[in-house]
C-alpha positions as CSV (number, residue, x, y, z in Angstrom):
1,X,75.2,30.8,37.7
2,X,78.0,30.5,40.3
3,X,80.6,27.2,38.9
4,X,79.1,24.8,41.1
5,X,83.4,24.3,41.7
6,X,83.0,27.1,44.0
7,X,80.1,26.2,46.1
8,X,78.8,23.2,47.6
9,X,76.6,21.2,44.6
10,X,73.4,19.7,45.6
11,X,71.8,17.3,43.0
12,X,67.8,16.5,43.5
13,X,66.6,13.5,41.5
14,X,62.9,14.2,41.1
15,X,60.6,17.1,40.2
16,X,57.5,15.7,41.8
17,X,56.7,16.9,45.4
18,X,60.2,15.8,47.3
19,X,62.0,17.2,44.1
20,X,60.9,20.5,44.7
21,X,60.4,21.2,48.3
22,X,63.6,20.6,48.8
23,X,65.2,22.5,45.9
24,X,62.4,25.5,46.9
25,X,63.9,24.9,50.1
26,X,67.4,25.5,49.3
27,X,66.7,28.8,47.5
28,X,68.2,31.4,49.7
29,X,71.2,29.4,50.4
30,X,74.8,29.3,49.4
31,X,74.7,26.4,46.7
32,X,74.0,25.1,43.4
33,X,71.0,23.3,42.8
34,X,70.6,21.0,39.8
35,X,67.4,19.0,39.7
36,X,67.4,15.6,37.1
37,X,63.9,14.7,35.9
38,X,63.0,12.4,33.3
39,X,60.0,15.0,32.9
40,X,59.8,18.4,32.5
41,X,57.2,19.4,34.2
42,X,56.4,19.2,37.9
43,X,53.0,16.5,38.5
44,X,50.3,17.5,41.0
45,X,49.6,13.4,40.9
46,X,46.1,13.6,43.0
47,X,44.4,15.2,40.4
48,X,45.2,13.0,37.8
49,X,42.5,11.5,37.3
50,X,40.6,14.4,36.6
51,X,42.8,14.6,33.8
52,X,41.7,11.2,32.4
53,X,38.0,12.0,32.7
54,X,38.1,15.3,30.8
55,X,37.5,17.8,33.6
56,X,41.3,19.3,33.8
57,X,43.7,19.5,31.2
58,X,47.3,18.6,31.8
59,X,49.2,22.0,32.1
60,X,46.7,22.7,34.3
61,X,47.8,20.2,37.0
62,X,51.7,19.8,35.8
63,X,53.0,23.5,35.1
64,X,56.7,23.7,33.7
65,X,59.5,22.9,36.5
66,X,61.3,25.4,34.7
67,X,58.7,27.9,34.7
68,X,58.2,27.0,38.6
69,X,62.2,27.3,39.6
70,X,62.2,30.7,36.8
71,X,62.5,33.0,40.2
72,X,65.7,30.6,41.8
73,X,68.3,31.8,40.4
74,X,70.9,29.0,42.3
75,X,68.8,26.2,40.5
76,X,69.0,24.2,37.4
77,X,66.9,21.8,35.4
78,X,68.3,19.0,33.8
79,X,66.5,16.8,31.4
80,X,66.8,13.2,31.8
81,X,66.2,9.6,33.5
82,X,68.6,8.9,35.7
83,X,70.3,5.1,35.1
84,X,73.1,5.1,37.9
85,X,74.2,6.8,41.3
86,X,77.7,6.1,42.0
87,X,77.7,7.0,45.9
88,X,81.6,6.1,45.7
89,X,82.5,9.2,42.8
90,X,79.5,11.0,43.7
91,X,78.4,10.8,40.3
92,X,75.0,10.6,39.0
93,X,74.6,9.3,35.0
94,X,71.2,10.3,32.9
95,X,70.1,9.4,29.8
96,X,67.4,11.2,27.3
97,X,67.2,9.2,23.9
98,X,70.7,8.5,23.1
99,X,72.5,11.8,25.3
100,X,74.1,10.8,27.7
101,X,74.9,13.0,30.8
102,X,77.0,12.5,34.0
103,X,76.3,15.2,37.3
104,X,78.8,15.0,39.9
105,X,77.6,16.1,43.3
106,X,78.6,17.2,47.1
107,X,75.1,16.6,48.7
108,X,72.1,14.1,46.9
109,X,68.4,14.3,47.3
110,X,67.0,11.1,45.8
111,X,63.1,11.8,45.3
112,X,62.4,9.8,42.3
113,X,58.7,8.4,43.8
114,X,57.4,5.0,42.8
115,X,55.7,3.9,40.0
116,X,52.7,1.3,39.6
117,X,52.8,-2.1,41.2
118,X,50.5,-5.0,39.1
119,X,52.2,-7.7,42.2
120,X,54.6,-9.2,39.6
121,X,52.6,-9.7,36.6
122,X,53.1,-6.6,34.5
123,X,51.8,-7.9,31.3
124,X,48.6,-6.4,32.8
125,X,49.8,-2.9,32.0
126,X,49.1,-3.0,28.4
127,X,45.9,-3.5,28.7
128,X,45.0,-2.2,32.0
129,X,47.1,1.5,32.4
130,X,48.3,2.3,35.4
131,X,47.8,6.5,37.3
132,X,51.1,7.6,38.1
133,X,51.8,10.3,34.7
134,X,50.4,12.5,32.3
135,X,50.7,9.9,29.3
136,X,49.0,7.4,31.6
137,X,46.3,9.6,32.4
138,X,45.9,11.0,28.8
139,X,45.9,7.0,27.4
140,X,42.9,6.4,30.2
141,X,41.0,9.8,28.4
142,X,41.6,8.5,25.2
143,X,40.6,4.4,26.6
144,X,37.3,5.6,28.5
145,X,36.1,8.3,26.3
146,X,36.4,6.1,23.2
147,X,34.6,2.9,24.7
148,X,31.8,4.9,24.6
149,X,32.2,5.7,20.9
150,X,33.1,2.1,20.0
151,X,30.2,1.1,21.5
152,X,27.8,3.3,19.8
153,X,29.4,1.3,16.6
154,X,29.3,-2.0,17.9
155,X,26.8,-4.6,15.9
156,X,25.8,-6.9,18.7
157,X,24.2,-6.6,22.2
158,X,27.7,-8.3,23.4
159,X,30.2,-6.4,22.4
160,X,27.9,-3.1,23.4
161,X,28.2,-4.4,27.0
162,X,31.6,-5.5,27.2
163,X,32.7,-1.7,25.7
164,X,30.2,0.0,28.2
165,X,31.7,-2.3,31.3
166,X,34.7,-0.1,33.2
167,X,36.9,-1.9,35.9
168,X,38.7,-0.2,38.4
169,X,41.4,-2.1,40.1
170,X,42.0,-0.7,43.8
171,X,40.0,0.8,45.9
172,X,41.9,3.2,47.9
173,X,41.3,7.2,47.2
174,X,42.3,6.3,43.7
175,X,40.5,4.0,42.3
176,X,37.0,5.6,44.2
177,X,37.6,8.9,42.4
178,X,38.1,7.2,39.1
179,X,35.0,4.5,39.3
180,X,33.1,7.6,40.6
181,X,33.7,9.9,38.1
182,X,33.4,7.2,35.4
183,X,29.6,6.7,36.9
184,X,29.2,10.5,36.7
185,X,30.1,10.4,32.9
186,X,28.4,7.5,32.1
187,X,25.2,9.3,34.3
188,X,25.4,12.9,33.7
189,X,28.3,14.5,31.4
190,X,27.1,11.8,28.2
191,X,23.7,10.9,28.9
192,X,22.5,12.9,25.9
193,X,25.7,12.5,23.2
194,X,24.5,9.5,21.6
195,X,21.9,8.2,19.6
196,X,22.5,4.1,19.5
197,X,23.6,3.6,22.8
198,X,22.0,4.5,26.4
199,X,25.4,5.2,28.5
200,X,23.2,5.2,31.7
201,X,23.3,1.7,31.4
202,X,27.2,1.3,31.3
203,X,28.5,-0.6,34.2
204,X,31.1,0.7,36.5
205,X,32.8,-1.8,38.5
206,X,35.2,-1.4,41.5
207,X,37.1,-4.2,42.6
208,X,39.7,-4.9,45.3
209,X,41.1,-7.8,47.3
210,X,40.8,-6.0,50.4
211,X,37.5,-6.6,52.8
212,X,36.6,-3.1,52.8
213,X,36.8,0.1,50.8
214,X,39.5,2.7,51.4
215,X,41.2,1.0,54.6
216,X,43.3,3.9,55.6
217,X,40.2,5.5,56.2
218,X,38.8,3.1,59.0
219,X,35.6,0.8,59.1
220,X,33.1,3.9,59.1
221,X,34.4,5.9,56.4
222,X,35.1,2.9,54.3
223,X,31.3,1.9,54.5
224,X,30.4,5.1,54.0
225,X,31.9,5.8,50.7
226,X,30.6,2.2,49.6
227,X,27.1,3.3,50.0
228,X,28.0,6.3,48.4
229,X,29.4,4.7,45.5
230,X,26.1,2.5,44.7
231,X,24.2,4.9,45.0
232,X,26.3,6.2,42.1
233,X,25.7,3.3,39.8
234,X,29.3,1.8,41.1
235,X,29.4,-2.1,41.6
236,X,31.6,-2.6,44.3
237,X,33.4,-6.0,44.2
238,X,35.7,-6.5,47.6
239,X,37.5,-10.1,48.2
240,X,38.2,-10.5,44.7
241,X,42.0,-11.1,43.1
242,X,42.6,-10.5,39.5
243,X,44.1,-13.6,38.9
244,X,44.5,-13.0,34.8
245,X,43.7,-9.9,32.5
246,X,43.8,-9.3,28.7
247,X,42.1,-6.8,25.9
248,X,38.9,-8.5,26.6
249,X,38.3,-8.6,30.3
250,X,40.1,-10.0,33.1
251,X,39.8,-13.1,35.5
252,X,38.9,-12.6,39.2
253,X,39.5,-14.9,42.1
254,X,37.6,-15.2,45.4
255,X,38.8,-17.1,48.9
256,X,35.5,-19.2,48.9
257,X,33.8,-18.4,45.6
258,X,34.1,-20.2,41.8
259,X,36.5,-17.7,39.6
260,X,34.5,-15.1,38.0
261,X,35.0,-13.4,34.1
262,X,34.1,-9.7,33.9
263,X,34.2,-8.7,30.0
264,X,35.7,-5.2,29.9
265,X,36.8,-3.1,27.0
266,X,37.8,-0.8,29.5
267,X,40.4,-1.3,32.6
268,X,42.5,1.4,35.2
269,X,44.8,0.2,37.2
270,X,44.9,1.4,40.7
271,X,46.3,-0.9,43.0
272,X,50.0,-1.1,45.1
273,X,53.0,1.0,44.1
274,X,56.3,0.0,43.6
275,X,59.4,2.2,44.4
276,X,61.2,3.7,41.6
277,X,64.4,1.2,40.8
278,X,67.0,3.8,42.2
279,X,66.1,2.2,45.4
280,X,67.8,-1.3,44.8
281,X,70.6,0.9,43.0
282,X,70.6,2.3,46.5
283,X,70.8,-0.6,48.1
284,X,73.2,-2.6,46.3
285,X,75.6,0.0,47.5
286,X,75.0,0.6,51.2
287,X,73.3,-2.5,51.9
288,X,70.4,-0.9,52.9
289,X,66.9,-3.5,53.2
290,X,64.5,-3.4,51.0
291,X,60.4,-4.0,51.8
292,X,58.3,-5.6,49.8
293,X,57.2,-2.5,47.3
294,X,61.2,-1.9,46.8
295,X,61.1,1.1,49.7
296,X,65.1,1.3,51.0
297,X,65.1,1.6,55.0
298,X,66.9,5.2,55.9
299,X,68.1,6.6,59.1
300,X,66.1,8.6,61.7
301,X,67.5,12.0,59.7
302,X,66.2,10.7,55.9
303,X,70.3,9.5,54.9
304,X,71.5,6.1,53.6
305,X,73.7,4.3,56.4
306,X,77.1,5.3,55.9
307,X,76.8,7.8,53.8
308,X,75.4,10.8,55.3
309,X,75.4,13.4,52.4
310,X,72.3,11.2,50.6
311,X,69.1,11.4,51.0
312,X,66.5,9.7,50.8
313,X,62.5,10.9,50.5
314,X,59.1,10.3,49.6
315,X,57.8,7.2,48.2
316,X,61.0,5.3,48.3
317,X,61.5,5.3,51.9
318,X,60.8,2.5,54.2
319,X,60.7,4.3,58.0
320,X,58.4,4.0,61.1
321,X,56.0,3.0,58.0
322,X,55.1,6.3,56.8
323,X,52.1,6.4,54.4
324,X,53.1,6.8,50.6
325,X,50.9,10.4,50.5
326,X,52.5,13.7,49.1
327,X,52.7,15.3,52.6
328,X,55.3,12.7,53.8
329,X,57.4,13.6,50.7
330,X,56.7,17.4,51.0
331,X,57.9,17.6,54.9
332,X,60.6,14.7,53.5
333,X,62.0,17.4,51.1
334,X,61.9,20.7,53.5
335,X,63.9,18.3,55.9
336,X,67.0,17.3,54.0
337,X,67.1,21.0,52.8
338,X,66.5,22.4,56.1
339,X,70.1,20.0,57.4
340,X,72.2,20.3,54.6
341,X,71.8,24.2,55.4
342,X,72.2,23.6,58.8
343,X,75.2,21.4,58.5
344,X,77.0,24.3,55.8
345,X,76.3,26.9,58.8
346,X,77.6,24.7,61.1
347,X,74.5,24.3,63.2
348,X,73.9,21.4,65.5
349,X,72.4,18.3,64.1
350,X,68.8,18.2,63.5
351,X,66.2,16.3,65.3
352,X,64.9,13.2,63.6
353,X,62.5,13.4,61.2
354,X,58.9,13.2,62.6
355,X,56.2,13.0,60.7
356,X,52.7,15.7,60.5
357,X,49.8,13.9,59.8
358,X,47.6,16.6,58.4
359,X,44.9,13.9,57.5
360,X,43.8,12.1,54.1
361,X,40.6,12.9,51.9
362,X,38.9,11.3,48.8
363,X,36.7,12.3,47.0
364,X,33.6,10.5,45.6
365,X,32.2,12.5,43.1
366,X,30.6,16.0,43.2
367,X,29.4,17.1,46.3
368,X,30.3,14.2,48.2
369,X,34.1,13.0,49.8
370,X,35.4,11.8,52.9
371,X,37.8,13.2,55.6
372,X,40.1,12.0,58.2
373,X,42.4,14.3,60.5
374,X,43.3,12.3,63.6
375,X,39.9,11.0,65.4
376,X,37.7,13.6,63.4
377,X,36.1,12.0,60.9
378,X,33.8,14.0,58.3
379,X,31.8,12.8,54.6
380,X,29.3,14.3,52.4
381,X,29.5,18.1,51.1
382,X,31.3,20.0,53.5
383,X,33.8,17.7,53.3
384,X,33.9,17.5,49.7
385,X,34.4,21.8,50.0
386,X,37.3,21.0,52.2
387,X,38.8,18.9,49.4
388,X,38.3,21.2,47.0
389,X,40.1,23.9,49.2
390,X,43.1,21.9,50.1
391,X,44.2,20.7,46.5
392,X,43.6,24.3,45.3
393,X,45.8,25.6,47.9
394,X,48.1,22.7,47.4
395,X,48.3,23.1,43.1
396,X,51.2,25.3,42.1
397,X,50.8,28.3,40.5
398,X,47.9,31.0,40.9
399,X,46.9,30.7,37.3
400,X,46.5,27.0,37.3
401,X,44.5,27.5,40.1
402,X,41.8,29.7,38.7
403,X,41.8,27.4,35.3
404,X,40.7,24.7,37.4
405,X,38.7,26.1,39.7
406,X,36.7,27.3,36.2
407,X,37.0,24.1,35.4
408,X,35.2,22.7,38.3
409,X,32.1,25.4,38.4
410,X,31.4,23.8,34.9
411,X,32.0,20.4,35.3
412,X,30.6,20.1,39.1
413,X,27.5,22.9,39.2
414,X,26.8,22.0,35.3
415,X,26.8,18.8,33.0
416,X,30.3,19.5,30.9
417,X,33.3,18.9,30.7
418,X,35.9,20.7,29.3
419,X,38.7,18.6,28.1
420,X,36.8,15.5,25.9
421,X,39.7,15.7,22.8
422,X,41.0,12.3,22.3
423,X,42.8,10.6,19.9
424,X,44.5,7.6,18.5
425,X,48.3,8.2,20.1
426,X,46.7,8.5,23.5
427,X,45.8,5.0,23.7
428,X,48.6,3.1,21.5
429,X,51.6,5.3,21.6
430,X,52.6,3.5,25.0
431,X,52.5,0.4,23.7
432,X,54.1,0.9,20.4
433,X,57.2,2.2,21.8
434,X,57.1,-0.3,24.8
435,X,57.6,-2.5,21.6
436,X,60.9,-1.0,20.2
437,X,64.4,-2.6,21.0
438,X,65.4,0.5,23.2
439,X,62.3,2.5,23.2
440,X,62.7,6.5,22.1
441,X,66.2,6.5,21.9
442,X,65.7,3.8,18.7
443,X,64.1,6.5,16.7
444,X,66.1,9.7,17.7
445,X,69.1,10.4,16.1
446,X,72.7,10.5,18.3
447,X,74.6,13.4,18.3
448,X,77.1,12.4,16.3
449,X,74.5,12.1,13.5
450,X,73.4,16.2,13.5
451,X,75.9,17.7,11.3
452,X,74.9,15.0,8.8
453,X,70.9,16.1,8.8
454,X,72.3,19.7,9.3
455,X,74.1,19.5,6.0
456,X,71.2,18.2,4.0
457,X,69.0,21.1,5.5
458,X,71.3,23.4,4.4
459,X,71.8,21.9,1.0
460,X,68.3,21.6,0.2
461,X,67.8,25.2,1.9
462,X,70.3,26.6,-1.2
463,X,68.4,24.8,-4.0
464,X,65.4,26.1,-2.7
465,X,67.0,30.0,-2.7
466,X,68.3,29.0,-6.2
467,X,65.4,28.6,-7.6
468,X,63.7,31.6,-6.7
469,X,66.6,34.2,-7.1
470,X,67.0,32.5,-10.7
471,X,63.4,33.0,-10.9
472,X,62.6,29.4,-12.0
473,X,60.6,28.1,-9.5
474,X,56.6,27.5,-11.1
475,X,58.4,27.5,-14.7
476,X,57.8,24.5,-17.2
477,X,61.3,24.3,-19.0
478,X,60.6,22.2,-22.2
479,X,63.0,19.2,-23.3
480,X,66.3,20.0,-24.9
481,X,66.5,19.3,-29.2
C-alpha cells in the first residue's frame, strides 16, 4: 500500500453500514483508507434477531470486513475500540486488550452507531440483554432456547411458568420480530421436543410505554400488526413502564393502573438507543449539542462546526431528525465519500445532505409483515415477500445470501430450525467479564510479556525433542543404587 505520507489519509471509525459505504465509496480514489472497528466483522443488524432464535447463524449475517474490503486494495482494517479523537493533532487512539494504537489522519468518518439505551438504569442489562451485536444475540439464543430446557426440569408448576414467560421490552420493528418469532417457537419449531412440558402454553409478552405498536408506522399499521401478534399467542402490554427488573421478572408501571409483577426467566431488551460515547468526545471538542440519546448536531454537509474535514454519520447524528434506520447511515456514508473526493478534485461544494426515504418494514413472523413507502401502506404476505427481497438484496455477500435464503425455505415453509446449539458462555460470558477490573485486557498478556511465554514454549519445545531423539520418552527408568 501507498505510505499514507504520500496521499491524503482518510480514517473511518466503524465497520457497520456508515463504516463501509463510505470506505466502498472511496475505492477508486487517490487515498488511503484505514477503517478502526472494535469488531471484525461487518453486522447486517436487522437480522439479528434471527440469529437469537436459531434460524441464521452469525457468519451468515456478519461476513469478515476483511474478507468484504479483500478486492480494495487502498483500504485497511484495523482492530480495535477507539478511546479518543484528538480533532486538534488529528489523531485517533485505539485500544484491543492491553495494545495500544494511535492513527493519525487528514480526513475522519466517525460511524461508530449507538448502542442500547435502558433510560439511565443499566443494571437492567444483566439480566435483560440488549440487540445491537453478535454476542448479544448469541447470549438471547443461549437465554431463550435454554428456558425451555430449564423448564422441562423445573419441580413446581411456578417456576415452569415463570421459565416459559418471555418479555420483550419495545415494541418497534424490533421487539415485534423478536416476541413473534419467540410465539413461532414456542408454537411450531418446539411443539414436539419435549416430554414434561407443553411449550404451546409458554407466554410471550410484548410491552411498551408507548399507546400503540410500532409508531413509525402510523395508527393503521400499528393496529394491524397488534392483531397480528395475538393472533400469534403474543400478549401485547402498551402504557406500561418497566419501573424495576431483576433475574426473576421485572416491575411494570401504568399512568392510571396499580404496578404490575410479570415473573420472567426470560427478558430482551428492545427499547431506545443511545449514541456511541465518541459523540460527547465530539462534542466536548467543538461544542457541538447533544440530544437526549447522545446524537451530536452536524452541519447541512454531515461535518462538525469548525472543523470541516470530520464527519459525522449514522446513528450519532442529530439533523432535521433523521430516523436512526440503516439507510440514513448508508446514504450518510456515500456522502462524505462522495465530498472528500469532490473537494481532492477540486469540484464545487456539494449540496446538503437530503435524505431518501425508501420506506420501513417489519416483519411479524412467517408470511405476514408490514410496509410503509411514503402514503403506500401494505401488510400481510406480499408484503412479507417484499421483506424478504429487500434484506437479501441488502445482506453482503452472494454466498451469505443463498445460506440464508436456505435457511428460510426450512425454517419458514417447514417446522426447523437450523441453528438451536447453545451453551453455557453464551449466556454468562458477558457478565463474567463485565465483572473484571478492566474487562479482557485483565486476562490478556501485554506485549511486553511475549518473549517471556515465548521462551518457555521454546524450552519446553526442546525437552520434548530431547526426549524423543534420546529415545526415552514411554521408558520407566528405575531408581539409582
Amino acid at each position: 500500500m501507498t505510505d499514507t505520507a504520500k496521499r491524503h489519509h482518510v480514517v473511518v471509525i466503524g465497520s457497520g453500514f456508515g463504516g463501509l459505504f463510505a470506505t466502498k465509496g472511496l475505492k477508486r480514489s487517490d487515498v488511503d483508507v484505514t477503517m478502526i472497528a472494535k469488531t471484525n466483522h461487518h453486522l447486517f443488524q436487522p437480522l439479528l434477531y434471527q440469529v437469537a432464535t436459531g434460524i441464521l447463524a452469525p457468519g451468515e449475517i456478519a461476513p469478515a470486513t476483511r474478507d468484504v474490503l479483500s478486492g480494495q486494495k487502498n483500504a485497511r482494517v484495523v482492530l480495535g475500540e477507539v478511546t479518543d479523537i484528538d480533532l486538534a493533532n488529528k489523531t485517533i487512539t485505539s485500544k484491543i486488550q492491553r495494545r495500544e494504537t494511535v492513527t493519525s489522519y487528514d480526513s475522519l468518518i466517525v460511524a461508530a452507531g449507538a448502542g442500547q439505551s435502558y433510560f439511565g438504569n443499566d443494571h437492567f442489562a444483566e439480566f435483560a440483554p440488549g440487540m445491537k451485536s453478535i454476542d448479544d444475540a448469541l447470549e438471547l439464543r443461549g437465554r431463550i432456547f435454554g428456558a425451555f430446557e430449564l423448564a422441562e426440569l423445573a419441580e413446581t408448576e411456578e417456576e415452569r411458568e415463570r421459565r416459559m414467560t418471555f418479555v420483550v421490552v419495545g415494541a418497534g420493528p424490533t421487539g415485534v420480530e423478536m416476541a413473534g418469532q419467540i410465539a413461532e417457537l414456542a408454537h411450531r419449531t418446539l411443539r414436539k421436543d419435549f416430554r414434561r412440558i407443553d411449550t404451546t402454553k409458554a407466554r410471550v409478552i410484548l410491552l411498551d410505554a408507548a399507546p400503540q405498536v410500532l409508531p413509525p408506522f402510523g395508527k393503521k399499521l400499528g393496529e394491524v400488526t397488534k392483531k397480528s401478534l395475538e393472533k400469534r399467542g403474543v400478549e401485547v402490554i402498551l402504557g406500561g413502564l418497566v419501573s424495576d427488573l431483576d433475574e426473576r421478572g421485572l416491575t411494570v408501571q401504568f399512568k392510571d393502573a396499580e404496578p404490575m409483577r410479570i415473573e420472567s426467566g426470560c427478558k430482551v431488551w428492545a427499547a431506545g438507543v443511545q449514541a456511541s460515547e465518541l459523540s460527547t468526545t465530539l462534542s466536548e471538542q467543538t461544542g457541538a449539542s447533544l440530544d437526549r440519546a447522545g446524537r451530536i448536531a452536524v452541519n447541512p454537509d454531515l461535518t462538525l462546526p469548525g472543523y470541516p474535514e470530520v464527519f459525522v454519520v449514522g446513528d450519532m447524528i442529530a439533523l432535521d431528525n433523521l430516523p436512526g434506520v440503516a439507510q440514513v447511515a448508508i446514504q450518510g456514508g456515500k456522502y462524505a465519500a462522495k465530498t472528500i473526493k469532490g473537494r481532492l478534485a477540486g469540484k464545487p461544494q456539494l449540496k446538503p445532505f437530503k435524505y431518501f426515504d425508501k420506506g420501513s418494514m417489519a416483519t411479524i413472523s412467517r408470511f405476514s409483515a408490514v410496509v410503509k413507502m411514503g402514503n403506500f401502506t401494505l401488510s400481510g404476505i406480499i408484503a412479507w415477500f417484499m421483506w424478504l427481497a429487500v434484506h437479501l438484496a441488502y445482506m453482503t455477500g452472494y454466498r451469505n445470501r443463498v445460506y440464508a435464503l436456505g435457511h428460510w425455505l426450512v425454517s419458514f415453509l417447514g417446522h426447523g430450525r437450523s441453528e438451536r446449539v447453545i451453551t453455557e458462555t453464551q449466556i454468562f460470558a458477558r457478565r463474567a467479564i463485565n465483572r473484571l477490573d478492566g474487562g479482557t485486557a485483565a486476562v490478556a498478556s501485554a506485549p511486553a510479556d511475549w518473549n517471556k511465554v515465548r521462551a518457555k514454549l521454546e524450552a519446553k519445545a526442546e525437552q520434548e525433542s530431547a526426549l524423543t531423539d534420546s529415545g526415552k520418552r514411554g521408558t520407566h527408568e528405575s531408581a539409582a543404587g
